[in-house]
C-alpha positions as CSV (number, residue, x, y, z in Angstrom):
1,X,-133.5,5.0,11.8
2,X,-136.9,4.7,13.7
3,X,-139.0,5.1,10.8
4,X,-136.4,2.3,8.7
5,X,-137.2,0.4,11.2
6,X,-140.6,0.6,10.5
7,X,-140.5,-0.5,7.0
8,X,-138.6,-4.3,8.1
9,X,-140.2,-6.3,5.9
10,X,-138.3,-10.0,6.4
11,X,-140.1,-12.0,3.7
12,X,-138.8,-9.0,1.3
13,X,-135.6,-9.5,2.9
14,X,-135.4,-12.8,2.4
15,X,-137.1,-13.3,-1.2
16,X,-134.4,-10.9,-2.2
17,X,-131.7,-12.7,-0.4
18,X,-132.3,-16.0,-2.1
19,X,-132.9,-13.9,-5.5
20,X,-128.8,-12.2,-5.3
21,X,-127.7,-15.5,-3.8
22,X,-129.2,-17.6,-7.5
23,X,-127.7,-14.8,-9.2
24,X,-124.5,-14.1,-8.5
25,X,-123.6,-17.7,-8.1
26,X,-125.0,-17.5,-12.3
27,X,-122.8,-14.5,-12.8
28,X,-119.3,-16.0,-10.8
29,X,-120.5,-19.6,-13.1
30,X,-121.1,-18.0,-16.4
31,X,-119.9,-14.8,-17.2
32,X,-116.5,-14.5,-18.7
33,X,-115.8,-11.0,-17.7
34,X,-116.4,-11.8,-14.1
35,X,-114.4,-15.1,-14.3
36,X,-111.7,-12.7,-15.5
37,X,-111.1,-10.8,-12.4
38,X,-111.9,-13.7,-10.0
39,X,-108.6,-15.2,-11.3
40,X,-106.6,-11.2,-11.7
41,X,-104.7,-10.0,-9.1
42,X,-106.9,-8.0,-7.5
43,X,-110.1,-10.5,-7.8
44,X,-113.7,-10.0,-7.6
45,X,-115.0,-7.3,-5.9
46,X,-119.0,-7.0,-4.9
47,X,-118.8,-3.7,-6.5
48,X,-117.6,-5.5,-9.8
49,X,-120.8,-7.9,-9.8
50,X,-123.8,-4.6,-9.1
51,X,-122.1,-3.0,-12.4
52,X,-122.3,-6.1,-14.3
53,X,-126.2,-6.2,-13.3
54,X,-129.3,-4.8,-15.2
55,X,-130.5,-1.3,-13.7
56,X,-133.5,-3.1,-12.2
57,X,-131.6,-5.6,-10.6
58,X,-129.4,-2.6,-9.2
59,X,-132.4,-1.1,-7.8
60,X,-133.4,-4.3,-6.5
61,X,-129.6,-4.4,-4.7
62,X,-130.3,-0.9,-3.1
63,X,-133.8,-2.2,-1.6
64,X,-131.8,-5.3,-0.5
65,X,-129.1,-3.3,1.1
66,X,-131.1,-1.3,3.2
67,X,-133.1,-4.0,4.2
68,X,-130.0,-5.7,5.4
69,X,-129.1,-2.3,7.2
70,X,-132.5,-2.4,9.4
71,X,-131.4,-6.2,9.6
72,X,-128.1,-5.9,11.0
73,X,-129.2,-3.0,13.7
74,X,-132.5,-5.3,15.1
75,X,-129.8,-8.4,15.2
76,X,-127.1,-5.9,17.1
77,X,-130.0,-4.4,19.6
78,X,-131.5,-7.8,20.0
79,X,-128.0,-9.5,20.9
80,X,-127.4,-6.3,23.1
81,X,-130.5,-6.6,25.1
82,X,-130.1,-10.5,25.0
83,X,-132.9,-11.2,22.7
84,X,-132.2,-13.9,19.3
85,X,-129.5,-15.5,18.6
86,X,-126.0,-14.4,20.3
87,X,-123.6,-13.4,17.7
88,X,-120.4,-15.5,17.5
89,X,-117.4,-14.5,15.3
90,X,-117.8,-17.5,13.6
91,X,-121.5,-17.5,12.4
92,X,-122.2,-13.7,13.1
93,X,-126.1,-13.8,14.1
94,X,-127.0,-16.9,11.9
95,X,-127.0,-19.4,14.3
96,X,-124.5,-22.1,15.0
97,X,-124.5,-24.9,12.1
98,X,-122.1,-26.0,10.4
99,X,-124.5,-27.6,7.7
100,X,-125.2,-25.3,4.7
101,X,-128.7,-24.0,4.9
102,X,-129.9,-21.8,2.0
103,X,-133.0,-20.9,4.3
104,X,-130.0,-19.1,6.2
105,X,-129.5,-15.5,4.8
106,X,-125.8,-14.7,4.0
């Protein structure tokens, strides 16, 4: 994990946050398939959306994904050892606003 930790690269993390967060808003709004299952039974699984996406954009998921790995451990050590902002079950370790910021990761 030490040398993961290493590689934390937030703007990365955060261009590619904003980047999933455009596109599978496009994908729920305009592909029929996907607005298929979001009304089946089971509904719309994550899983569902990455196999509806190009190859690039999956590799493009797997370097967001363990980004957001390194992510979560720094937020769990620094709420740990005090450090950030606390985590609340409400917000996790996004802060405390009700207001929709898309500056905010998800």
């Amino acid at each position: 994990m030490k040398q993961e930790m290493e590689s934390w690269d937030e703007a990365r993390y955060m261009e590619l946050n904003t980047y999933f967060r455009i596109k599978i808003q496009g994908m729920v709004d305009s592909d029929p398939y996907i607005r298929e299952l979001q009304k089946a039974a089971g509904g719309l699984q994550l899983a569902d959306l990455i196999d509806r996406m190009t190859e690039s954009d999956q590799e493009l998921w797997a370097e967001f994904i363990r980004l957001d790995r390194i992510k979560l451990h720094l937020d769990m050590q620094n709420h740990l050892e005090g450090r950030g902002t606390p985590y609340t079950p409400r917000y996790g370790f996004g802060g405390s606003s009700e207001e929709e910021d898309n500056s905010i990761p998800w």
